[in-house]
C-alpha positions as CSV (number, residue, x, y, z in Angstrom):
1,X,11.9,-80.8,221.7
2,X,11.7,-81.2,218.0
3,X,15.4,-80.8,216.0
4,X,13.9,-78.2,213.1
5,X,11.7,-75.4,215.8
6,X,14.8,-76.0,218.1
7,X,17.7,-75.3,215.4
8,X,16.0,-72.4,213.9
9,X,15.3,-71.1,217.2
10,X,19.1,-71.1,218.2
11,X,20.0,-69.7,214.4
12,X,18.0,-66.9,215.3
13,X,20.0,-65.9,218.4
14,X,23.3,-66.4,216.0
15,X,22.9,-63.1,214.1
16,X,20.7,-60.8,213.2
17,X,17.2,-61.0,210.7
18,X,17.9,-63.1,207.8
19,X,21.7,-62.5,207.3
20,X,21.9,-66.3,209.2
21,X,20.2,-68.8,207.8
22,X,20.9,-72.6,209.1
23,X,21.5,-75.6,207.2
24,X,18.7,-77.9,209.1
25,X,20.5,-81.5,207.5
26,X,23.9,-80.5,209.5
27,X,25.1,-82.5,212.1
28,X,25.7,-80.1,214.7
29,X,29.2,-81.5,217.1
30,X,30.6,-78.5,218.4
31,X,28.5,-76.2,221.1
32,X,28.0,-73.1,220.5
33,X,29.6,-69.9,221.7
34,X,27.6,-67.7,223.9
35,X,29.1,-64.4,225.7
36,X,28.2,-64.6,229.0
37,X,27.9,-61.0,230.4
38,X,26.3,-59.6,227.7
39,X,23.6,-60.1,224.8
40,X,25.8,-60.1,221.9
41,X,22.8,-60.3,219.4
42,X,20.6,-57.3,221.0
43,X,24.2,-55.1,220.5
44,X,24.1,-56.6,217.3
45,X,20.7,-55.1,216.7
46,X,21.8,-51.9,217.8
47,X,19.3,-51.9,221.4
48,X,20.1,-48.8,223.1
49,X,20.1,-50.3,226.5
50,X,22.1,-53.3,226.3
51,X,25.1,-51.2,224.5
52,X,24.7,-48.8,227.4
53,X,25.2,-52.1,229.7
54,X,28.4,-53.2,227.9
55,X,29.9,-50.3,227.9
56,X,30.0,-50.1,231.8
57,X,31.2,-53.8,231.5
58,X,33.8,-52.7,229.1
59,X,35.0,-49.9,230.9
60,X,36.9,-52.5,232.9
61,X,38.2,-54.0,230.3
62,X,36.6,-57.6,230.8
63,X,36.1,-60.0,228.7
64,X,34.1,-63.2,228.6
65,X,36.9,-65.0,226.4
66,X,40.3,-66.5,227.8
67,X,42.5,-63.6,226.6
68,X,46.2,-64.1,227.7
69,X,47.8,-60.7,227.9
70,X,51.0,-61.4,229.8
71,X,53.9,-63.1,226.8
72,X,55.5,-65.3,229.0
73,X,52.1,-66.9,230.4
74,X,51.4,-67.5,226.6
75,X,54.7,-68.9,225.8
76,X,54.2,-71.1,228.6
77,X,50.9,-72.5,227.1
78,X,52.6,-72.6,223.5
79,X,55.4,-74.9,224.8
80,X,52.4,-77.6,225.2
81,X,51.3,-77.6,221.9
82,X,48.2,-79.7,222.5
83,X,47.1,-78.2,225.5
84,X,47.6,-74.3,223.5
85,X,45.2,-76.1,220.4
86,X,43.0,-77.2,222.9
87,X,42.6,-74.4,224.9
88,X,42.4,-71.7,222.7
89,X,39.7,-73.8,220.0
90,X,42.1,-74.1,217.1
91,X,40.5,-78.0,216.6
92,X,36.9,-77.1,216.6
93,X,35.7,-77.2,213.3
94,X,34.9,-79.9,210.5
95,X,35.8,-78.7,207.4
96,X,34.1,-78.8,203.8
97,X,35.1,-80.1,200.6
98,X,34.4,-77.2,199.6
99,X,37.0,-75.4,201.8
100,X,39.7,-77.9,201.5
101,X,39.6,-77.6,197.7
102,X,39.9,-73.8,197.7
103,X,42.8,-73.2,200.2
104,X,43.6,-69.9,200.9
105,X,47.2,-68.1,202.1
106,X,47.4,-65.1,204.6
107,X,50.1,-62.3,204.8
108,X,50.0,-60.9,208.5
109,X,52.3,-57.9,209.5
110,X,52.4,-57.6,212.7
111,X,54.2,-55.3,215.2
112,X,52.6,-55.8,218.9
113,X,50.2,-57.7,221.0
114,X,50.7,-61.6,220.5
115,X,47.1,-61.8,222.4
116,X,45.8,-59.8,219.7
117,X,47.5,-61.5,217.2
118,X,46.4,-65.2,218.1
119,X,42.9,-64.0,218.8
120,X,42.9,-63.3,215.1
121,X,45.0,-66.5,213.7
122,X,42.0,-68.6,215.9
123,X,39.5,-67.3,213.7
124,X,40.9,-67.4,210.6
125,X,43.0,-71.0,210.8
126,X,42.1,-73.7,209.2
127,X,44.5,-77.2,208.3
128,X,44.5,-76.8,204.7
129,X,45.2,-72.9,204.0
130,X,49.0,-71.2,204.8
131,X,50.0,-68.3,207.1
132,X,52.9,-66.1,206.6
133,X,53.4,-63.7,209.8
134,X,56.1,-61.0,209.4
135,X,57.0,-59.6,212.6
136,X,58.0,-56.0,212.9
137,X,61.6,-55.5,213.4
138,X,61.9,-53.1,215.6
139,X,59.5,-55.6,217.8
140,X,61.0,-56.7,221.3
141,X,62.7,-60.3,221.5
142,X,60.1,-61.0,223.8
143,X,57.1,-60.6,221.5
144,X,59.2,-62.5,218.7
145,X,59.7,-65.2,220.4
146,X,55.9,-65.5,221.8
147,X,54.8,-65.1,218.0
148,X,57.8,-68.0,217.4
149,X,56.8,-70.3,220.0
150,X,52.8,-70.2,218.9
151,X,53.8,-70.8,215.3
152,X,56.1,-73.8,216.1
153,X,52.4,-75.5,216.9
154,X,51.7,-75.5,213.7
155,X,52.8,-77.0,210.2
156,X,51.6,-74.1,208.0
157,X,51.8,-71.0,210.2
158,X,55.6,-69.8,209.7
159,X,57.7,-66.4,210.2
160,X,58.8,-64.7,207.5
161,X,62.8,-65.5,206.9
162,X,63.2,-61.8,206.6
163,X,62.4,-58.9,208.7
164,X,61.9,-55.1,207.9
165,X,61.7,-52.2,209.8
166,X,57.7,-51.5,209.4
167,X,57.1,-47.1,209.6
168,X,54.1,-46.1,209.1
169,X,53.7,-44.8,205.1
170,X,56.9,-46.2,203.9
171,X,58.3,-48.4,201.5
172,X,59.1,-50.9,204.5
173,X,55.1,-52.0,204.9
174,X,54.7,-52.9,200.9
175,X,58.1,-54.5,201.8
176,X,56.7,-56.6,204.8
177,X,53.7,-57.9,202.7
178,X,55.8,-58.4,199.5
179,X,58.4,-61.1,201.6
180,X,55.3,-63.1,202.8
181,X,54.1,-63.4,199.5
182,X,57.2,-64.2,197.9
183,X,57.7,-66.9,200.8
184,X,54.2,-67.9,200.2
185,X,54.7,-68.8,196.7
186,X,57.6,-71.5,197.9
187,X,55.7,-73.0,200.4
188,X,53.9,-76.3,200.2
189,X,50.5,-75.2,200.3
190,X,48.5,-75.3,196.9
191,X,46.5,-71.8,197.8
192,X,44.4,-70.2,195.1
193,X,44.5,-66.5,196.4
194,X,46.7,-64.3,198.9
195,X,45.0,-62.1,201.4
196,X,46.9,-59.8,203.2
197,X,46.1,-58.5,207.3
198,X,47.6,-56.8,209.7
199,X,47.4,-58.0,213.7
200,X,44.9,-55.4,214.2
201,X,42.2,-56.2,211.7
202,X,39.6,-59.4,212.6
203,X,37.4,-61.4,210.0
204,X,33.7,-60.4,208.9
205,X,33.0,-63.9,207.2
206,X,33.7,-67.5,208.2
207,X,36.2,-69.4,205.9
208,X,33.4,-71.1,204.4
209,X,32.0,-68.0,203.5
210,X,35.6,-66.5,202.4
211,X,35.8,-69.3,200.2
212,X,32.7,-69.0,198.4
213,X,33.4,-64.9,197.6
214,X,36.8,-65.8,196.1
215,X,35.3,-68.5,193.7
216,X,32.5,-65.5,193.3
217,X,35.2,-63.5,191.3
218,X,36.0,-65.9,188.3
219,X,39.8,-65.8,189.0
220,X,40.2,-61.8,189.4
221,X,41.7,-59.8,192.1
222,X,39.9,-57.9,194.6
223,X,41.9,-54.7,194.7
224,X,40.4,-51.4,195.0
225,X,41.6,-48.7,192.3
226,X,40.6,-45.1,191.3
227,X,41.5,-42.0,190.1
228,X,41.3,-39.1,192.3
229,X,40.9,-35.2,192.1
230,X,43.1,-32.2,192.2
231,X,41.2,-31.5,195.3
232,X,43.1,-34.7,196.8
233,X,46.4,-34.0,197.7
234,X,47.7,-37.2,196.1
235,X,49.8,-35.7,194.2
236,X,52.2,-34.1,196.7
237,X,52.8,-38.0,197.7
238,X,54.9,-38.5,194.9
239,X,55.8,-34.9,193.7
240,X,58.5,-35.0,196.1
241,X,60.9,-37.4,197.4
242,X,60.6,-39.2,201.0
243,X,63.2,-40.4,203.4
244,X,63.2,-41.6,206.4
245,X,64.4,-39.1,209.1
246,X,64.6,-40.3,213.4
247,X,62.2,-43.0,212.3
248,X,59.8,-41.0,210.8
249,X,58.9,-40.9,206.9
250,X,59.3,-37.1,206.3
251,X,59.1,-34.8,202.7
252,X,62.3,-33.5,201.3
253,X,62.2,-30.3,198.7
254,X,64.1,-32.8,196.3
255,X,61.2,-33.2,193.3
256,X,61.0,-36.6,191.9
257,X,60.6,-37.8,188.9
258,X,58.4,-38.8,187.0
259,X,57.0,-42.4,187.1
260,X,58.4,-44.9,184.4
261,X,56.5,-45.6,181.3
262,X,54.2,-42.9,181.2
263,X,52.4,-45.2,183.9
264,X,49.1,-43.5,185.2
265,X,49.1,-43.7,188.9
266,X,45.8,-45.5,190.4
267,X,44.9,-45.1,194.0
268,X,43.6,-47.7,196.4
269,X,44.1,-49.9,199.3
270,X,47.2,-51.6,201.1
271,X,44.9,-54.3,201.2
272,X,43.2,-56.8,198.8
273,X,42.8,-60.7,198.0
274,X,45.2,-61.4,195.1
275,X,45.2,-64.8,192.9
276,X,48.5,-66.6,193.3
277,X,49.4,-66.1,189.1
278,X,48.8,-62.4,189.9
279,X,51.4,-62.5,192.8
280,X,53.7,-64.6,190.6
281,X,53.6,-62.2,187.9
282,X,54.6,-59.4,190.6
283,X,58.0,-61.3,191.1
284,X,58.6,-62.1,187.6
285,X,57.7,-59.0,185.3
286,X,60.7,-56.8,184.8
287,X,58.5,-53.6,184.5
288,X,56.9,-54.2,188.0
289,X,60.5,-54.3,189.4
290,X,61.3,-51.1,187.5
291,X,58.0,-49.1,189.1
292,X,58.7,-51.2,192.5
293,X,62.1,-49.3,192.6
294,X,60.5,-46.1,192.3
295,X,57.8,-46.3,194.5
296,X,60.7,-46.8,197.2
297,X,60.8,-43.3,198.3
298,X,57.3,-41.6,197.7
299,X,54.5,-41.8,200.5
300,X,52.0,-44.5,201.0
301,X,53.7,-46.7,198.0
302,X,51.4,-49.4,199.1
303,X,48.2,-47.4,198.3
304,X,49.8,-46.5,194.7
305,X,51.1,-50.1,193.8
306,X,48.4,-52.9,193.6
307,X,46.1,-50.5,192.3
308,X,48.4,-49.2,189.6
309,X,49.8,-52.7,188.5
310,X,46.2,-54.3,188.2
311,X,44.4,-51.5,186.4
312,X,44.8,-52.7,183.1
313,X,42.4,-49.9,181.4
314,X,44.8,-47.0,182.7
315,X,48.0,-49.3,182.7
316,X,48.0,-51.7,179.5
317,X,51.9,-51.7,179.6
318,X,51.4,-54.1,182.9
319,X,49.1,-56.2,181.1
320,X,48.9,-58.1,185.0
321,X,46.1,-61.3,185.2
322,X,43.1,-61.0,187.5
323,X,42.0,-57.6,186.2
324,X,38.5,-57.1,187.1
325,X,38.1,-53.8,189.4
326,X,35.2,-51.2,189.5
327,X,36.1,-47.8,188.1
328,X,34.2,-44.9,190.3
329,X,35.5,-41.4,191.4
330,X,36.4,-40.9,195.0
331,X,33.6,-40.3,197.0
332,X,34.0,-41.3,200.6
333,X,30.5,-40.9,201.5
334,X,29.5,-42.7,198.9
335,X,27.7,-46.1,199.8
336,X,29.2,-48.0,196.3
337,X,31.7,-50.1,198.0
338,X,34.6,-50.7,195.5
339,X,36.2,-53.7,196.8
340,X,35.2,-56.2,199.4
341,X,38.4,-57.3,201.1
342,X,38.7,-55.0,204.2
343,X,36.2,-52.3,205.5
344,X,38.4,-49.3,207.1
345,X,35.9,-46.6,208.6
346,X,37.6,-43.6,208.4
347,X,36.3,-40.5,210.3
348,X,35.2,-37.8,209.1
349,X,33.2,-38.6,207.0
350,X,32.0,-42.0,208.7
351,X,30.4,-42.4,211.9
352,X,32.4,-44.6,214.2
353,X,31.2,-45.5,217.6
354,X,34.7,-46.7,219.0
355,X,37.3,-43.8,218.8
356,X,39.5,-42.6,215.9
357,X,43.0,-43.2,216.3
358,X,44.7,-41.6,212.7
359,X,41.8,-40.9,211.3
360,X,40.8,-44.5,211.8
361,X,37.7,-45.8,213.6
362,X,38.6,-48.5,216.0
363,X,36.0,-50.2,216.2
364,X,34.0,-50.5,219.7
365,X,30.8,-52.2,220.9
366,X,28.3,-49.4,218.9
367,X,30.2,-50.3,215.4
368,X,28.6,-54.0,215.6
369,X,25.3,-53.4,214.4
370,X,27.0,-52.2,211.2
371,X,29.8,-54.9,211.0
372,X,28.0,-57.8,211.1
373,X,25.8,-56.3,208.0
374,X,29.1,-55.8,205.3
375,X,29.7,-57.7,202.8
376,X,33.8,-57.3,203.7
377,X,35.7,-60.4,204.4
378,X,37.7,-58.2,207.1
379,X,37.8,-55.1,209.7
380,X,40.4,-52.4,210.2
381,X,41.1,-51.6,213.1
382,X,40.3,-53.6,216.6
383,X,42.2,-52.8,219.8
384,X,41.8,-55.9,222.0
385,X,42.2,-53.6,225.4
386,X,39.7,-51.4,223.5
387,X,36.1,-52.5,224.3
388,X,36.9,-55.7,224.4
389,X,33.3,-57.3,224.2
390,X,33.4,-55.9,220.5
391,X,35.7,-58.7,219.6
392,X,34.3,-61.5,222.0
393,X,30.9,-61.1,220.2
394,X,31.7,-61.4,216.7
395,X,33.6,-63.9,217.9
396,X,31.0,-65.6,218.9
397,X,28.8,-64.8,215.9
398,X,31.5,-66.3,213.5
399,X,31.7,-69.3,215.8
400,X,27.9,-70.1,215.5
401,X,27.7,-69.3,211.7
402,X,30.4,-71.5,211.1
403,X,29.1,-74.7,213.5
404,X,25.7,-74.1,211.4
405,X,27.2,-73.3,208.0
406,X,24.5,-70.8,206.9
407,X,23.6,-70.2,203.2
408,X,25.1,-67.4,202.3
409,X,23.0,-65.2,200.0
410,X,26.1,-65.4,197.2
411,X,23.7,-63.5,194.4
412,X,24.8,-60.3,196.7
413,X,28.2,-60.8,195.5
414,X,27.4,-61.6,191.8
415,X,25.9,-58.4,191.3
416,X,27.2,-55.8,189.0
417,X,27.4,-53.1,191.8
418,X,30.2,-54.9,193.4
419,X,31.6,-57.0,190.2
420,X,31.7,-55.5,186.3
């Protein structure tokens, strides 16, 4: 069988139409990944039949990959830190000088599910990049001590040192992402740019391809930030002061003032891919540290504070590197996508084919058609006891991409529609 009909034959059955293209000079060592049960590329194409198929696989919640659900099984296969490498693929890849030039750090709050969490750390690790994982306080020993026992196998996966009570909205999840960072910056690795996850969110592109969208943006942050409308209600998120009430963040009637330095609030999202002088100059401004203290008891701070701090049109007084954002309106169903870090789907207005869980999509087995064709570097949100085949086959599809290495189409990136 000759090595260039049979190589683009199996690139074909990778991913859909021309988003995979293989490299015919690699040296192919590592096999590739095939889901067993179903036809991850035909769900992938969006054929009718074979998502009608998975679903009645799915309803029983199988899954072709080796998912350990049970914490003390998995901290029984971390203690043998070989045999947990081994088994769960974290030595499968060759890496590029490419990659190892261009290492990359990761801030992971995360609250529940080691499974869930180590299905996401074996796609995303790599030797040469850093991992900070900040587990939820209020988390059980027992999930602490899984997450511990899986990064004791490594020598740049750590726990943050300190721990914060994550509720949903509060200052506490800026918190959680701020003491990775901070951490980050100490640590030994020489990484270029910070991206930040939480345990439910899964990767879109291989590292190679990661690597290759962050040297895209000329040493500027990928952070979303807009302005928004009356219409919005924004505004009540800081017009009023939040506490936190039976673990809940809840509105007083106490006003609050307003925001220091005539700073014009920008809006965007908790989640972006930051250049390490940018998160140095986070920790060192002393006007940052007066706007971080307010933001401490108005809603969503997260959504208010990368935006803010990196918009240097609307904020000159911050004067923070890595500026280089789009400026639109807010127009959810608009197709311009503002920022490329993380894709949320949020319903209405977006179709979502898994279901909505707080007015997000979680993303099932009918969302992959449309997944594997963004440009994002990440998804929010997967359930891994949710259609679980959604996971396995773009698991499978970044496994095969990165054996290959395909040549990824980077003039998509360098266009003005997603960088001014």
């Amino acid at each position: 069988m000759g090595g260039r009909d049979s190589l683009s034959s199996s690139c074909s059955k990778i991913c859909p139409k021309d988003i995979c293209r293989a490299n015919e000079n690699s040296n192919v060592k590592t096999p590739l990944k095939r889901v067993r049960s179903v036809n991850c590329f035909a769900l992938m194409e969006g054929e009718e039949e074979e998502i009608r198929s998975a679903l009645q696989i799915t309803n029983t919640n199988a899954s072709d990959e080796e998912v350990v659900n049970d914490n003390s099984q998995l901290q029984t296969i971390a203690a043998d830190c070989d045999q947990f490498k081994g088994r769960f693929g974290y030595n499968y890849y060759d890496v590029t000088n490419v990659e190892t030039d261009f290492p990359i750090a990761y801030s992971i709050v995360f609250h529940k599910n080691p499974a869930q969490l180590e299905r996401l750390l074996r796609n995303i690790y790599r030797r040469h990049n850093a991992y900070c994982i900040h587990v939820d306080l209020k988390a059980s020993s027992e999930v602490y001590e899984t997450v511990k026992m899986i990064t004791e196998c490594f020598d740049n996966v750590f726990l943050s040192k300190e721990r914060v009570n994550v509720i949903y909205a509060s200052f506490a999840r800026l918190q959680a992402d701020l003491i990775c960072m901070s951490e980050l910056l100490d640590f030994k690795v020489r990484w270029k740019y910070v991206i930040n996850l939480t345990g439910q969110m899964f990767p879109l592109k291989t590292n190679l391809e990661i690597v290759r969208i962050l040297e895209s943006l000329k040493g500027s942050n990928d952070i979303e930030s807009f302005s928004w409308g009356y219409s919005l209600n924004f505004n009540d998120r800081f017009k009023y002061v939040y506490k936190i009430i039976n673990n809940n963040i809840e509105q007083t009637k106490e006003l609050k003032e307003k925001p220091p330095f005539h700073i014009r609030l920008q809006k965007g999202s908790v989640f972006g891919s930051f250049k390490k002088e940018f998160v140095r100059f986070v920790f060192m401004n002393s006007r940052v540290r007066v706007f971080l203290k307010w933001l401490q008891d108005v809603y969503s701070p997260d959504e208010f504070f990368w935006a803010t701090i990196n918009n240097r049109l609307t904020n000159p007084i911050f004067n923070a590197p890595g500026y280089k954002v789009i400026h639109c309106g807010y127009n959810r169903a608009s197709e311009r996508v503002p920022w490329l870090s993380t894709f949320v789907s949020w319903a209405p207005p977006s179709t979502c084919s898994g279901k909505i869980v707080r007015s997000y999509c979680i993303f099932g087995i009918g969302d992959l058609q449309s997944l594997v064709y963004r440009n994002h570097l990440f998804a929010n949100k997967f359930y891994i006891d949710y259609q679980t085949l959604t996971i396995d086959c773009l698991e499978e599809w970044l496994h095969n991409k990165t054996v290959y290495k395909p040549l990824l189409p980077m003039h998509m990136f360098r266009e003005n529609r997603y960088f001014l």
